[in-house]
Structure formats: C-alpha cells, structure tokens
TORPA-4810 file (N, C-alpha, C, O; in nm, 3 decimals):
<nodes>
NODE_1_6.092_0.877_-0.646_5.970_0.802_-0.635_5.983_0.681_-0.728_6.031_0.694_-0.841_X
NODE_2_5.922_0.515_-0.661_5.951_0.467_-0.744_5.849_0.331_-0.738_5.842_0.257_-0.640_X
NODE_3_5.779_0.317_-0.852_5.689_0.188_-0.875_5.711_0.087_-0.938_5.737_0.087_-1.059_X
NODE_4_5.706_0.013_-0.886_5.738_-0.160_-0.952_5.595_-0.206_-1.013_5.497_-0.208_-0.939_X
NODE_5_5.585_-0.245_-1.156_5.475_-0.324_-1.225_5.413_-0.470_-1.170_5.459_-0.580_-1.140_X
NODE_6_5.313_-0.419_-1.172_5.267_-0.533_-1.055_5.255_-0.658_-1.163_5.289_-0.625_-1.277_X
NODE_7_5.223_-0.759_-1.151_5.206_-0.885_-1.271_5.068_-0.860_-1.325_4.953_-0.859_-1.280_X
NODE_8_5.110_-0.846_-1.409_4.974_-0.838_-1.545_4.914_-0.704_-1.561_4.810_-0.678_-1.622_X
NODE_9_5.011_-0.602_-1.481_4.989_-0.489_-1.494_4.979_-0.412_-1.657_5.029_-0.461_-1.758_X
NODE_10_4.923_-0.317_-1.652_4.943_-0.277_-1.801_5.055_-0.141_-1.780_5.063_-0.080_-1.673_X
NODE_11_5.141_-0.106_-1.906_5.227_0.010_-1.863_5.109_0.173_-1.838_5.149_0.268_-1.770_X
NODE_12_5.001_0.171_-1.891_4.913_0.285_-1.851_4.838_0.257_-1.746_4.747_0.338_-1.730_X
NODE_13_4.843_0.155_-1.653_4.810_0.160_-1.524_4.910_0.172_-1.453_4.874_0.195_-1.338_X
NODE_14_5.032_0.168_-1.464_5.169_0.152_-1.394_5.165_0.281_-1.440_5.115_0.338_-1.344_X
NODE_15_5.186_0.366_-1.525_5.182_0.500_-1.492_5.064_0.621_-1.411_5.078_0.724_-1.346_X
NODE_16_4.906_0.510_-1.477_4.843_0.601_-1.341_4.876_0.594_-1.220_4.866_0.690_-1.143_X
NODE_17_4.916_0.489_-1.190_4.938_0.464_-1.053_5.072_0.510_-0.981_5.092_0.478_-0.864_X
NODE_18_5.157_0.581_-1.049_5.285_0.635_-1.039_5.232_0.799_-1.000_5.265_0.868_-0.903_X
NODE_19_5.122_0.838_-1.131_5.095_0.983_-1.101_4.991_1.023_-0.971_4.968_1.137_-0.930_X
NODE_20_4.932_0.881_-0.917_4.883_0.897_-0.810_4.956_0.925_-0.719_4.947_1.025_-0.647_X
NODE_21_5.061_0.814_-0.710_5.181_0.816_-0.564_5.234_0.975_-0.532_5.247_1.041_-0.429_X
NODE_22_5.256_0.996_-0.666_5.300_1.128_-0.685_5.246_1.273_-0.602_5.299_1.350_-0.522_X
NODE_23_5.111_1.264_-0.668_5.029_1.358_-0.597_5.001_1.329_-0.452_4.970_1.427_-0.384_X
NODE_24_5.007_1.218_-0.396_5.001_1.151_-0.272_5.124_1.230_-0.173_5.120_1.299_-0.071_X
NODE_25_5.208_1.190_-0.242_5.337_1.248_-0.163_5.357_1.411_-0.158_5.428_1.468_-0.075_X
NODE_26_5.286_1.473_-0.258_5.259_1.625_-0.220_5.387_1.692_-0.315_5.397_1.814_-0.314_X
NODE_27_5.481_1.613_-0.396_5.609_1.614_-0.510_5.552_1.718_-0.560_5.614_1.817_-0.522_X
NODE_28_5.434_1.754_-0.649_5.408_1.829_-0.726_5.362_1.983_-0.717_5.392_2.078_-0.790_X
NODE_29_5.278_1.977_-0.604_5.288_2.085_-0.567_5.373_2.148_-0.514_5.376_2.270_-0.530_X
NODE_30_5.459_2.089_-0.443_5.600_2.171_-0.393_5.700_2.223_-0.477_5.780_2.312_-0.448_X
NODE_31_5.691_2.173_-0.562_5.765_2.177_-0.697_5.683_2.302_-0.790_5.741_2.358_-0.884_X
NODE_32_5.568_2.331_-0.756_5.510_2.470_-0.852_5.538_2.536_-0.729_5.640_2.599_-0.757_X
NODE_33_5.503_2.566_-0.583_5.542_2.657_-0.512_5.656_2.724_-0.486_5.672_2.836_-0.438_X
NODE_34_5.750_2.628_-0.530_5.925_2.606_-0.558_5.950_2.698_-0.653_6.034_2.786_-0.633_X
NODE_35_5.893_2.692_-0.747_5.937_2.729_-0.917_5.937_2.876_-0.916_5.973_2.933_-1.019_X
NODE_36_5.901_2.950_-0.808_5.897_3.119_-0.799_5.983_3.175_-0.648_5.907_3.213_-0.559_X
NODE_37_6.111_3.180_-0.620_6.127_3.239_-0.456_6.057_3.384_-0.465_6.078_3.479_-0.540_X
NODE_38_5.932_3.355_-0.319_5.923_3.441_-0.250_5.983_3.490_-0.133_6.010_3.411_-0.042_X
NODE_39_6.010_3.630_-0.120_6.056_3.659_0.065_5.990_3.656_0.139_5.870_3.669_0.114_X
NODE_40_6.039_3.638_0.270_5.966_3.644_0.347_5.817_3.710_0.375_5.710_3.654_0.394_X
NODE_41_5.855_3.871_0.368_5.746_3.930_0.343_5.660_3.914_0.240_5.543_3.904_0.277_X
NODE_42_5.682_3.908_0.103_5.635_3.872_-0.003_5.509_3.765_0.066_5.398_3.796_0.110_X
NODE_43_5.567_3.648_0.058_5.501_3.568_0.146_5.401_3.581_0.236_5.299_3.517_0.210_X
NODE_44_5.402_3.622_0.297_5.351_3.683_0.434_5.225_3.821_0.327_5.106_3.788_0.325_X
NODE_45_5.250_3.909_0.279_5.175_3.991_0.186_5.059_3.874_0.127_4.941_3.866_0.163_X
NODE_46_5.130_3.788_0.026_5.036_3.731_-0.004_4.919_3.577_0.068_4.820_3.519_0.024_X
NODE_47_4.977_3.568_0.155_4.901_3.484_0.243_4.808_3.578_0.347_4.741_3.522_0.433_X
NODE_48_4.808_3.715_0.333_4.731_3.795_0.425_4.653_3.821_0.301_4.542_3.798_0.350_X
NODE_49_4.630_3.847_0.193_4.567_3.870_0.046_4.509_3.771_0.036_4.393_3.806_0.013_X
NODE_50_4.517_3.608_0.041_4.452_3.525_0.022_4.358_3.478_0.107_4.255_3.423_0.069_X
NODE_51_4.388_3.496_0.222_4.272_3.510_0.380_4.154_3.632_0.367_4.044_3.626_0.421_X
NODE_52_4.206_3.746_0.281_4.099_3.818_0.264_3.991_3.824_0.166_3.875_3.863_0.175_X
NODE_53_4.065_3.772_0.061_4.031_3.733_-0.054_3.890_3.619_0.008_3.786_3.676_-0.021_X
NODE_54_3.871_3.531_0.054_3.867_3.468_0.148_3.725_3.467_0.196_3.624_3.400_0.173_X
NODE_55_3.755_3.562_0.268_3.654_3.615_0.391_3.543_3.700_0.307_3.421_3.683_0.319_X
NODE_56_3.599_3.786_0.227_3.487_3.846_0.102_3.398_3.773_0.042_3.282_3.811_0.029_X
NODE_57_3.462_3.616_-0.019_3.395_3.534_-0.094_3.295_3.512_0.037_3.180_3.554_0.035_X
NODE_58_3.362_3.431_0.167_3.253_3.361_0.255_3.148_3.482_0.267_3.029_3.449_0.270_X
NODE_59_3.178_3.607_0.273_3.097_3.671_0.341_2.957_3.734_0.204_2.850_3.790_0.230_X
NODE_60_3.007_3.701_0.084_2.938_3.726_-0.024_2.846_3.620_-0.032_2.726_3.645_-0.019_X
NODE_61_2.881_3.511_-0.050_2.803_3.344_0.012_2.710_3.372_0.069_2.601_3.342_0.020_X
NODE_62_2.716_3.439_0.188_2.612_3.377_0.319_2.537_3.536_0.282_2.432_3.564_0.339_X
NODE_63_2.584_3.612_0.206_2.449_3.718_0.182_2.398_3.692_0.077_2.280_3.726_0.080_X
NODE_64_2.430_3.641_-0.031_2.312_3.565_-0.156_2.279_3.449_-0.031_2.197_3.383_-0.095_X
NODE_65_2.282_3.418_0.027_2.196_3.241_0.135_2.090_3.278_0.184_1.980_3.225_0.176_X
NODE_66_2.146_3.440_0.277_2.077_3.508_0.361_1.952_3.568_0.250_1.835_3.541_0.278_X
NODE_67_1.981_3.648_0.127_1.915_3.717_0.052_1.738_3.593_-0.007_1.616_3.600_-0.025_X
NODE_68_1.880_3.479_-0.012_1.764_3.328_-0.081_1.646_3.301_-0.016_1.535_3.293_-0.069_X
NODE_69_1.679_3.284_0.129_1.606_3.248_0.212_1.507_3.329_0.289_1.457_3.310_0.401_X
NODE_70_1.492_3.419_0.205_1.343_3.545_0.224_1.203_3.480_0.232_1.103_3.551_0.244_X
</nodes>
C-alpha cells in the first residue's frame, strides 16, 4: 500500500490518510483473521456458533420491544 504526500500536506494527515486506505482495502482485518489457522471444520463450528449466538441476541431484542410496548 502506498501514499504519496499531497502538497502542503502535514506528515499526521499523510498518515491518517494511509490508515484509512488501509482499512479501505480490508489489509487489516485479513491479517487478524490470518494470525490464527482454522480447519475447515473448526471454521465451519464456529461460524454456525456465531449465527446462533445471533439469533438469541435478535430474538432477546424483539422480546424486551415486544415486553416495552405493553
């Protein structure tokens, strides 16, 4: 990744604007998802855990909404 200082730039805007591009391009998070191999299944385990995880919260939500709106 790479940013050129624009004229009259300051070097702490040339670096916010670097850590923007950054996050833009999605670099960083791939790079923490990276930092642990999961297997396949592993994977798959925890992406069925996080959908449920999930569905509990939505479904806890809409019964304090439901409970509110008495």
């Amino acid at each position: 990744m790479q940013v050129e200082q624009q004229p009259g730039e300051s070097f702490e805007g040339l670096l916010r604007r670097f850590g923007r591009t950054v996050i833009k391009a999605g670099i960083l998070g791939e790079a923490k998802r990276k930092r642990h191999y999961l297997s396949k299944g592993e994977a798959k385990r925890a992406k069925q855990k996080a959908s449920e995880r999930k569905k509990r919260r939505k479904a806890a939500r809409e019964a304090q909404r439901a409970a509110a709106g008495r």
